[in-house]
Legacy VTK file of the C-alpha trace (Angstrom):
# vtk DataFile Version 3.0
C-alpha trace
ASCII
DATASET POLYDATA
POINTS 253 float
108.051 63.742 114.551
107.190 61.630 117.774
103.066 62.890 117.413
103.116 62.526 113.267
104.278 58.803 114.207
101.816 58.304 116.711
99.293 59.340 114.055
100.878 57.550 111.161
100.353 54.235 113.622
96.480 55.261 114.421
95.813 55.306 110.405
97.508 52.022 109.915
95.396 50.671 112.172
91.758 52.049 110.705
91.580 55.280 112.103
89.782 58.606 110.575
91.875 60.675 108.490
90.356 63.669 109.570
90.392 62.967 113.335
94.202 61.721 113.548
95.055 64.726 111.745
93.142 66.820 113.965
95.146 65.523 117.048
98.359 65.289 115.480
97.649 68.974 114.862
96.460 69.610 118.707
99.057 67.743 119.856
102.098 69.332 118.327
100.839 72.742 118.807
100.684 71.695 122.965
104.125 70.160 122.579
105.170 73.638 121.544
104.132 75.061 124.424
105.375 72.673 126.708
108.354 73.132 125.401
107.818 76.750 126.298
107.407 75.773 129.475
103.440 77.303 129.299
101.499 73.603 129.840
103.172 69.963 130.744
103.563 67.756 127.935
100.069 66.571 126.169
101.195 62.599 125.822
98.342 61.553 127.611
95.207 62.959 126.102
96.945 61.808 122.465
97.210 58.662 123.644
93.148 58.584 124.751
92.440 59.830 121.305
94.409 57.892 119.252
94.690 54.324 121.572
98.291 54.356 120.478
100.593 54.757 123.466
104.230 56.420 123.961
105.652 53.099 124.180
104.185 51.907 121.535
105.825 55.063 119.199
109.073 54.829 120.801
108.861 50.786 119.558
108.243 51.927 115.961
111.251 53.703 115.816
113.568 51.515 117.096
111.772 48.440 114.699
112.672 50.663 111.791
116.186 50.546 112.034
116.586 47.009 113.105
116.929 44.123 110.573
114.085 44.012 108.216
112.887 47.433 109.559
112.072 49.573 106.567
114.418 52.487 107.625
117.044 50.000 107.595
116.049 48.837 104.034
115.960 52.728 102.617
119.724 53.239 104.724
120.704 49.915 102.413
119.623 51.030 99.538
120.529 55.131 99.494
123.556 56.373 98.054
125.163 59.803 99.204
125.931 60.351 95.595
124.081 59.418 92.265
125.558 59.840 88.588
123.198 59.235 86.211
124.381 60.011 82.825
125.303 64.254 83.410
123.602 64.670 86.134
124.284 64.468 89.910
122.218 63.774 92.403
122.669 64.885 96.005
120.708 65.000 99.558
122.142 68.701 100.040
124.784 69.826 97.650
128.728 70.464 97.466
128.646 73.835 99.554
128.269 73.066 103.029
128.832 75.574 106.056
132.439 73.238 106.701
133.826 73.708 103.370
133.273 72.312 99.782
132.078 68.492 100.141
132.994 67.880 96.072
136.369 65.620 96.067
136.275 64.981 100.308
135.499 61.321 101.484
135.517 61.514 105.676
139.077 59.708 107.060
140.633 60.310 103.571
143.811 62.713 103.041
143.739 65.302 100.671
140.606 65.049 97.306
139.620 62.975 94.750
139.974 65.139 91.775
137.095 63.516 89.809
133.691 63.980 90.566
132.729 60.497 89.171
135.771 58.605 91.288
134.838 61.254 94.097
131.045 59.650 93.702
132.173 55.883 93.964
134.819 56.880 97.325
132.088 58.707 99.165
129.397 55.296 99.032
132.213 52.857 99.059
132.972 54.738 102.336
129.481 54.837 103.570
129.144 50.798 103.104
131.980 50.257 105.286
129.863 52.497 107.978
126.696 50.828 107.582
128.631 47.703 107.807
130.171 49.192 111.069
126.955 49.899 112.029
125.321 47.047 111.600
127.680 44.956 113.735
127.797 47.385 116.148
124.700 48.902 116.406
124.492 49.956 120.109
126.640 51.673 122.596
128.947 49.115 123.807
130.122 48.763 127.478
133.272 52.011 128.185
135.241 49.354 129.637
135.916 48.327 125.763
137.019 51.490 124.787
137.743 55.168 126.314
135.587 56.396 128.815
133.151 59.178 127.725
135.254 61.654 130.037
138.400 60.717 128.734
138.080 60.711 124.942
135.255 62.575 123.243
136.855 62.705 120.004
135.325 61.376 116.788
137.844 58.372 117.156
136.894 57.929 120.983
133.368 57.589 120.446
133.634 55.689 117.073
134.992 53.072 119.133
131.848 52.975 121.405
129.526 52.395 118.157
129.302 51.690 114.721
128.909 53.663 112.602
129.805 56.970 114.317
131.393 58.670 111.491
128.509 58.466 109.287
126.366 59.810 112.254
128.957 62.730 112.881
128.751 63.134 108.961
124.944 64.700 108.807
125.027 66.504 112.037
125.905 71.094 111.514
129.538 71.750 112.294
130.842 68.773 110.983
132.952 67.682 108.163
131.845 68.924 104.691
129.369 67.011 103.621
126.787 66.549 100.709
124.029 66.130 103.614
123.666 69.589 105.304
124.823 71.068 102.247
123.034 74.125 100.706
123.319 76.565 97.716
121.347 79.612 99.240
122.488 82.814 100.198
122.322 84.003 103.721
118.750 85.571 102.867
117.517 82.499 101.180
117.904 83.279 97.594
119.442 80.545 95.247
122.939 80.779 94.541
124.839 79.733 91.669
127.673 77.540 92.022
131.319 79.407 91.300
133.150 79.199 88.335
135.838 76.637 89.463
133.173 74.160 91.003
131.020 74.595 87.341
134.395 73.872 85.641
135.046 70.874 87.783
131.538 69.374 87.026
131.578 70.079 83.514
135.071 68.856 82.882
133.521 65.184 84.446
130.843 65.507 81.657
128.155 66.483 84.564
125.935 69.251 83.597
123.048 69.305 85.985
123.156 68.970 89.720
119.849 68.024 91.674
119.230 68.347 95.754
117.312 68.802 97.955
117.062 69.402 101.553
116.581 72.812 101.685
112.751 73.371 98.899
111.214 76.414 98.264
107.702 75.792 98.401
106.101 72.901 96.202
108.063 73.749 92.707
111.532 72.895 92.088
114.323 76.289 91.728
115.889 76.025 88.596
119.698 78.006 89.142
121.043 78.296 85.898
124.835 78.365 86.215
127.507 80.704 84.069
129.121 78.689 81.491
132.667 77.895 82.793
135.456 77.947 79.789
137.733 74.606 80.614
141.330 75.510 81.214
143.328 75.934 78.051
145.820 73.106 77.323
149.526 72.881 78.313
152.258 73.056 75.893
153.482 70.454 74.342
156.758 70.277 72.233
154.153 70.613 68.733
152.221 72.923 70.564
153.727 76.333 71.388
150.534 77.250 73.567
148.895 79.813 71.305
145.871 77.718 70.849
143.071 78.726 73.469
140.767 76.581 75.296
136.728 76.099 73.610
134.055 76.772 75.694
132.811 74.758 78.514
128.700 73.862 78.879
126.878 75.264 81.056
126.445 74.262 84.672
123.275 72.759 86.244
121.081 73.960 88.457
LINES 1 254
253 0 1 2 3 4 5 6 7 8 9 10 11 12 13 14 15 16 17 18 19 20 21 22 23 24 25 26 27 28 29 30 31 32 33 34 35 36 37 38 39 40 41 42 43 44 45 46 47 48 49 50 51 52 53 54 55 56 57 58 59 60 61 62 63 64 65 66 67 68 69 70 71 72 73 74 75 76 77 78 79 80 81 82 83 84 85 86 87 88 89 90 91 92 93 94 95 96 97 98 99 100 101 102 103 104 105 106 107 108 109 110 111 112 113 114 115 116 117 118 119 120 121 122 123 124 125 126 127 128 129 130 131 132 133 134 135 136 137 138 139 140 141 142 143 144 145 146 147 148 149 150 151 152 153 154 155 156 157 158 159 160 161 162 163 164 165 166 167 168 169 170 171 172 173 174 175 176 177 178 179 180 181 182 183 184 185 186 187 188 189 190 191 192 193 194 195 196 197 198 199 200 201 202 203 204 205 206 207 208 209 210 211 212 213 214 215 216 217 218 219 220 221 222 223 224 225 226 227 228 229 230 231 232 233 234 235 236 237 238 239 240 241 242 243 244 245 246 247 248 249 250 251 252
């Protein structure tokens, strides 16, 4: 990311296409050797190429995030869930490698039962961490809070910066979360979602669920969920319980 920057930077600022690209290219393919351990790191001859120093990358991140940045402006504006009509829309999914996300809002006991209050708990919660964020942005000074050796907890650190559950919320081996979430088998192969997640959905009056994160190649994979039958209804004193439940639509892919 730190040489496609670097190039990104150069083009803004008239270069050739073809020659940014073509040390961008050089560039990362050093890096992974010097990672390697095979060659030191190739900083300097990008720099010569492209007149657009480390400093000067290292600047462009930090601008993005501040106020007016335009990563800032896209962090504003994102959701972690969208309902549009019967269809959800998520960065990674429901099934992540901590658990099911669907109905879990960080710092909250217990689920949300419906996917559509689920929706509006999950970005109420990550405005109040933004907002966290934004007023405390950077680390602030350990004599404020627990030291780093003494506390490393999610609560210890959250009170060292804003916004630290949000950040501890998209990293692997965290909570579940939509973010890292993936509906893949071990091998790669798109999986269906289970009958009791389709059900869940479907009951909600949402039909289709769209991510990303993890693409295979430049089409979309369409994963055409079984049909989930809603649960039959409970007796009532008219209703002896003979009546069976109708069948359910089918879930998105």
């Amino acid at each position: 990311e730190f040489e496609r920057r670097r190039a990104e930077i150069a083009l803004l600022r008239g270069s050739d296409a073809e020659h940014a690209l073509a040390v961008r290219k050089a560039a990362e393919s050093s890096e992974s050797e010097a990672r390697d351990g095979r060659r030191p790191r190739p900083s300097s001859r990008a720099e010569a190429a492209l007149g657009v120093t480390d400093a000067e990358v290292c600047e462009s991140f930090v601008s993005s995030v501040a106020p007016g940045g335009f990563m800032r402006g896209l962090l504003d504006a994102g959701q972690l869930a969208c309902i549009i009509g019967s269809t959800l829309f998520l960065h990674g999914g429901v099934q992540s490698r901590g658990g099911c996300a669907l109905g879990r809002v960080p710092g909250r006991e217990g689920e949300v039962q419906s996917p559509r209050e689920w929706a509006d708990a999950l970005n109420a919660w990550y405005a109040e961490q933004r907002a966290d964020w934004h007023a405390r942005p950077g680390w602030e000074d350990e004599s404020a809070g627990p030291s780093f050796a003494a506390d490393k907890t999610a609560q210890g650190w959250a009170s060292l910066r804003g916004g630290h559950a949000l950040m501890d919320y998209v990293v692997p081996g965290s909570t579940p979360t939509v973010v890292l979430a993936k509906h893949l088998t071990t091998g790669g192969m798109p999986q269906p979602l289970d009958e009791e997640l389709t059900r869940r959905l479907n009951e909600s009056g949402i039909y289709r669920l769209v991510v990303g994160h993890t693409p295979h190649g430049a089409c979309p994979t369409v994963i055409r969920c079984p049909a989930a039958p809603p649960h039959p209804p409970r007796p009532s004193k008219t209703n002896s319980g003979n009546g069976g439940g109708g069948g359910g639509g089918g879930g998105g892919g």
